[in-house]
N, C-alpha and C positions, 0 to 999 in steps of 0.2 A: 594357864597355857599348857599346852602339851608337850612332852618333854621332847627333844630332838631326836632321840632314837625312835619315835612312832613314825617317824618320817618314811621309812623303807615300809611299815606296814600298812600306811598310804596309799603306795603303790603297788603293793603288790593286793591291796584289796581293789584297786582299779583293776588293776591287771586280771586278776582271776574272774569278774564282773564281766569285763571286758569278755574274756575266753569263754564265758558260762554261757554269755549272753550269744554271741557270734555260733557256739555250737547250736545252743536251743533253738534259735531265731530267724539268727543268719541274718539280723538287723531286720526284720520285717517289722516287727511290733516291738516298735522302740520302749514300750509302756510297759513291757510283760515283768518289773520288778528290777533289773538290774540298776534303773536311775536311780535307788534309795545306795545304790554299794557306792556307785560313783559321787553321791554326792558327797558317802560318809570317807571316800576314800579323798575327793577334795578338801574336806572337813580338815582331815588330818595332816595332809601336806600343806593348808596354808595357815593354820593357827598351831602348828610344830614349832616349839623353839627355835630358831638359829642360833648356830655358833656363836656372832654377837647380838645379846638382844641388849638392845638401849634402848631409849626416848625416840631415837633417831630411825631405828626400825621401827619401832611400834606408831610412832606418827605415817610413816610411810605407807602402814598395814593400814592403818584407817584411812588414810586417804586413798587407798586402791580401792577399800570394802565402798567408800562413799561416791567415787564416780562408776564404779562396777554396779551399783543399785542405779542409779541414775542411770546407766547406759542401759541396764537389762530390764529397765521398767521399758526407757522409751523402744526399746527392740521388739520386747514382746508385746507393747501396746500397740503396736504398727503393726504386726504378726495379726496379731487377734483384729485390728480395724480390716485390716486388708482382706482378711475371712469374710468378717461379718457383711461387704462390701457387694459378695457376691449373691445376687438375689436365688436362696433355695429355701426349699419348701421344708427342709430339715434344718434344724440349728449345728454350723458346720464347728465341726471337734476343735477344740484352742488347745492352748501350750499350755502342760501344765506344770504346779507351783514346782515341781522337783527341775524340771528341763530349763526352766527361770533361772533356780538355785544353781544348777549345771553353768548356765551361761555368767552368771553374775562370779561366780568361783572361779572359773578360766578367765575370766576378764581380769576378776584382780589378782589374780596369782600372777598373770603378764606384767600389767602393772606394778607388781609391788617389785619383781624382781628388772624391770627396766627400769626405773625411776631409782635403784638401788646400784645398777650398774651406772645410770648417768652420775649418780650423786659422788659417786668413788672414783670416780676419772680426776686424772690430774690436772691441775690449772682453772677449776672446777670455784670458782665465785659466787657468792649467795648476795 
């Protein structure tokens, strides 16, 4: 695991990706390189230590990693049918495996930290 303090260098290697990207681009060509920073900086925010890490977190972290793969397979499976769908005489551009990684990452980082907030609520029965 990585230790809790890489957690701010996370975001700020979003952040800078973010900034590099939005000057050189201006978001036109989403592909030009910035998805490998975002995914390393997802990378870091979501397999960062927490303050407590138990059993209890780290089942949590896998159960976000395993219905975030399941959700981001069937999103970008649908993505790519829905392309292939329309009849062109070129074979039309699909999602590639970083923008997958991108969606599958914000899914479970949502996940892990809402299922984290339900779990610590009070009056809260298993």
């Amino acid at each position: 695991m990585i230790p809790a303090k890489f957690k701010l260098l996370g975001f700020i290697i979003i952040l800078l990706a973010a900034a590099a990207h939005l000057l050189n681009t201006g978001y036109r060509d989403w592909s030009s390189g910035a998805d490998t920073a975002y995914v390393l900086g997802l990378l870091f925010l979501f397999f960062a230590r927490d303050k407590i890490e138990d059993e209890r977190v780290q089942s949590l972290k896998l159960k976000a990693l395993t219905v975030a793969f399941c959700a981001g397979w069937a999103v970008v499976g649908t993505i790519r049918f829905i392309l292939y769908l329309d009849a062109r005489p070129v074979t039309p551009p699909s999602v590639s495996a970083y923008d997958a990684m991108i969606l599958m990452l914000v899914i479970a980082h949502a996940l892990f930290h809402w299922w984290r907030f339900q779990d610590g609520r009070p009056g809260r029965t298993m």
